[in-house]
matplotlib code that plots the C-alpha trace (Angstrom):
import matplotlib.pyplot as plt

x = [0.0, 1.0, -0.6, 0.3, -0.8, -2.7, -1.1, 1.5, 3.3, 0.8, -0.1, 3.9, 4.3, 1.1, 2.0, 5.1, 7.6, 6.6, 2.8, 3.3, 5.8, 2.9, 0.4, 3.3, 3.7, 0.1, -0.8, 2.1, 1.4, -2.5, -2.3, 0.7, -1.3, -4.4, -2.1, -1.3, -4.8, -5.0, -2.1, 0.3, 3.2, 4.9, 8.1, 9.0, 8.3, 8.4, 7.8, 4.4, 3.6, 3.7, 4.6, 3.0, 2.8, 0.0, 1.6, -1.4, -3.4, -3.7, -3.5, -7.2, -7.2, -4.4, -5.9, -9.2, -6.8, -5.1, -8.6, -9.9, -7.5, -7.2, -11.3, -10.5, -7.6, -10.3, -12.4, -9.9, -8.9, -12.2, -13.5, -11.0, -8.1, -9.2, -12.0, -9.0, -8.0, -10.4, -10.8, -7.0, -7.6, -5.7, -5.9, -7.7, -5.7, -6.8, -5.1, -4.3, -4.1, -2.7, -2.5, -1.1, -0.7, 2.0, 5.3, 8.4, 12.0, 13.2, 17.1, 19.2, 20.1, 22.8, 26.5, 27.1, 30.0, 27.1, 23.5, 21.8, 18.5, 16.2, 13.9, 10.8, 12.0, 9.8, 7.4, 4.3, 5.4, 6.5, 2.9, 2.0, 3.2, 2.6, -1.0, -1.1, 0.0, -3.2, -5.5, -7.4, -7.9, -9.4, -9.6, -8.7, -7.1, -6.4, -4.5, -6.1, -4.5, -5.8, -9.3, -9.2, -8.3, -10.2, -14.0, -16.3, -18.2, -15.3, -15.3, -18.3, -17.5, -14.6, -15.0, -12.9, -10.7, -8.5, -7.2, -5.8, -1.9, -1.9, 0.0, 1.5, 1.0, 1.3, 2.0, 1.8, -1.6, -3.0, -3.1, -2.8, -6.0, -6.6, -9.9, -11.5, -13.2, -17.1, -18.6, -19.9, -18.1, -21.5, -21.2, -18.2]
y = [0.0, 3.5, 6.8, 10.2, 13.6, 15.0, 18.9, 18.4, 20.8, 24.0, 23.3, 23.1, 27.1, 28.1, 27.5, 27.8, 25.5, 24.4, 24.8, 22.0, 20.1, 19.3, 18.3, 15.6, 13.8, 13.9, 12.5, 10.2, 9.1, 8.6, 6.4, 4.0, 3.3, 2.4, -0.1, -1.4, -1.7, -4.3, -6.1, -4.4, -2.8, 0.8, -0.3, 3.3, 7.1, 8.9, 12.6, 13.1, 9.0, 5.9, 2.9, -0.6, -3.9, -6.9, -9.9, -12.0, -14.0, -15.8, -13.8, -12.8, -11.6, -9.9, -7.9, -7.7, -5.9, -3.6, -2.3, -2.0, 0.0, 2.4, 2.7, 3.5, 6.1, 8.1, 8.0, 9.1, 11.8, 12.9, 12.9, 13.3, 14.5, 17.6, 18.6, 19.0, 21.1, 22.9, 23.7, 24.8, 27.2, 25.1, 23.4, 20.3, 17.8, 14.5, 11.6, 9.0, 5.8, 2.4, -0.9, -3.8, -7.7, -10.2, -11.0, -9.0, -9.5, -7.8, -6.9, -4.6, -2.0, 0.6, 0.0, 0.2, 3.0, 5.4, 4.4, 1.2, -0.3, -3.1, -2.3, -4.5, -4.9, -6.4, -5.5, -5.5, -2.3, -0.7, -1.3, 0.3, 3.3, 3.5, 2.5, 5.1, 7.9, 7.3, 7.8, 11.3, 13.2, 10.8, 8.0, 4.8, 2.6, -1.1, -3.8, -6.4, -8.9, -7.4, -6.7, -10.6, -11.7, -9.6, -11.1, -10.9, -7.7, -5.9, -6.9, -5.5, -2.3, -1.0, -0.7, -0.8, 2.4, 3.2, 6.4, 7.6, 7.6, 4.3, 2.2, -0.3, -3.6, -7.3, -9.1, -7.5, -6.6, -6.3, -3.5, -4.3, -3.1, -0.8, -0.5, 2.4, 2.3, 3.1, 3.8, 7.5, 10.0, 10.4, 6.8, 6.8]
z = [0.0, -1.4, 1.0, -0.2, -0.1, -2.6, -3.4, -0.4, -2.6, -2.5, 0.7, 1.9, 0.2, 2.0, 5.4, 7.5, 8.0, 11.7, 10.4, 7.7, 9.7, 12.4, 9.6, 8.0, 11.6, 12.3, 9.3, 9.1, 13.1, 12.3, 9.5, 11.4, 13.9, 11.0, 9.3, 12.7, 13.3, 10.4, 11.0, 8.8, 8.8, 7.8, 6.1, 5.5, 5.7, 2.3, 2.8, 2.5, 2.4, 3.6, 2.1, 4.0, 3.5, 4.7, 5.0, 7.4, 7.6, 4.2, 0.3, 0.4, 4.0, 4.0, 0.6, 2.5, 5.7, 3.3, 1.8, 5.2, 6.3, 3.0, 3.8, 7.8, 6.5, 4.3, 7.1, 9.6, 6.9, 6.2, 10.2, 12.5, 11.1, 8.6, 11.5, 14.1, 11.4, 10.6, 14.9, 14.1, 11.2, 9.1, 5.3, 5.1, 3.4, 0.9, 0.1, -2.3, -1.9, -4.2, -3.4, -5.4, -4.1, -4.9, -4.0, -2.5, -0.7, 2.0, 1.2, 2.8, 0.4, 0.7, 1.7, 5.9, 5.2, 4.8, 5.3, 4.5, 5.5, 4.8, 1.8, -0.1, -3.8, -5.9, -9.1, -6.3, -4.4, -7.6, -9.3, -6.1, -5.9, -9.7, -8.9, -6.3, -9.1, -10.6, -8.3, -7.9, -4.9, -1.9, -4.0, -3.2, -6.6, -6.5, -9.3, -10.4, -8.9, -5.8, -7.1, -8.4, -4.7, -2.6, -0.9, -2.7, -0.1, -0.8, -5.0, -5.9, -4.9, -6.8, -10.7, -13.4, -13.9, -17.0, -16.4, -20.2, -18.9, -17.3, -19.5, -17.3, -20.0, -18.7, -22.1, -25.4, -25.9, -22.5, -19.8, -16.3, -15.1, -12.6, -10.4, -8.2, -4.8, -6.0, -2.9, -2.4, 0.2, 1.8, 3.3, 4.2]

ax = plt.figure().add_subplot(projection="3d")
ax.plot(x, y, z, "-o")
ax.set_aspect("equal")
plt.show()
């Protein structure tokens, strides 16, 4: 799972340093505990995101976990943190979200003389973050081998999305497809 934030940019050169600093780590500090909740894990801090990974309790439920936590993340987004906020006369912010299933390694990249640390490698997190890229504002965008391996409750709702520059092709002929969360903001 890929979490960014949407127009981290603008909102970084319309606040202050410290202003947009606080908004970062509460956001960052929110959704870690989230992907705690389900049983996943924050493999690393990328500026404005957050890169996670599901690895319980089987391949469906841990792609069930991942969308119920990129649903609970919206929802915290939406209702708790952009009303604290609000209360602080501050920018609400919105997110994007991409998640991708399959295989990856843990290796420890870098050399030890300056920095190194253990990393996922694999096609699956790059799809994700790729998958994330193509998301709009507060949406949530899933692969297909995801979409394919999710319950069925969670299935039906997400349809197919082929945003014109996604052209991420698994054989020749044939796009990877991507699919979108299709459940109104109002029920969220």
């Amino acid at each position: 799972m890929c979490i960014d934030l949407k127009g981290s940019t603008r909102l970084s050169e319309q606040l202050s340093g410290e202003d947009y600093s606080k908004i970062i780590a509460l956001f960052s500090r929110e959704m870690a505990q989230v992907v705690s909740g389900f049983g996943g894990y924050v493999l690393k801090f990328v500026g404005d995101g957050i890169v996670a990974y599901f690895p319980e309790p089987n391949f469906i439920g841990m792609n069930d976990n991942a969308v119920d936590c990129a649903i609970t993340m919206k929802k915290i987004i939406k209702n708790g943190i952009n009303k604290v906020l609000v209360e602080k006369n501050l920018p609400t912010i919105q997110s994007r979200i991409g998640l991708d299933s399959g295989e990856a390694m843990v290796k420890t990249i870098g050399d030890i003389s300056s920095k190194n640390h253990k990393d996922l490698i694999g096609l699956t997190v790059n799809l994700a973050a790729k998958i994330q890229s193509q998301a709009n504002e507060n949406q949530i965008v899933i692969g297909d081998t995801t979409a394919r391996n999710l319950h069925v409750m969670w299935r039906k709702n997400f349809k197919e999305h082929n945003p014109p520059e996604w052209n991420y092709k698994i054989s020749e002929n044939k796009k990877y497809q991507l699919h979108v969360f299709d459940i109104p903001e109002t029920l969220l």
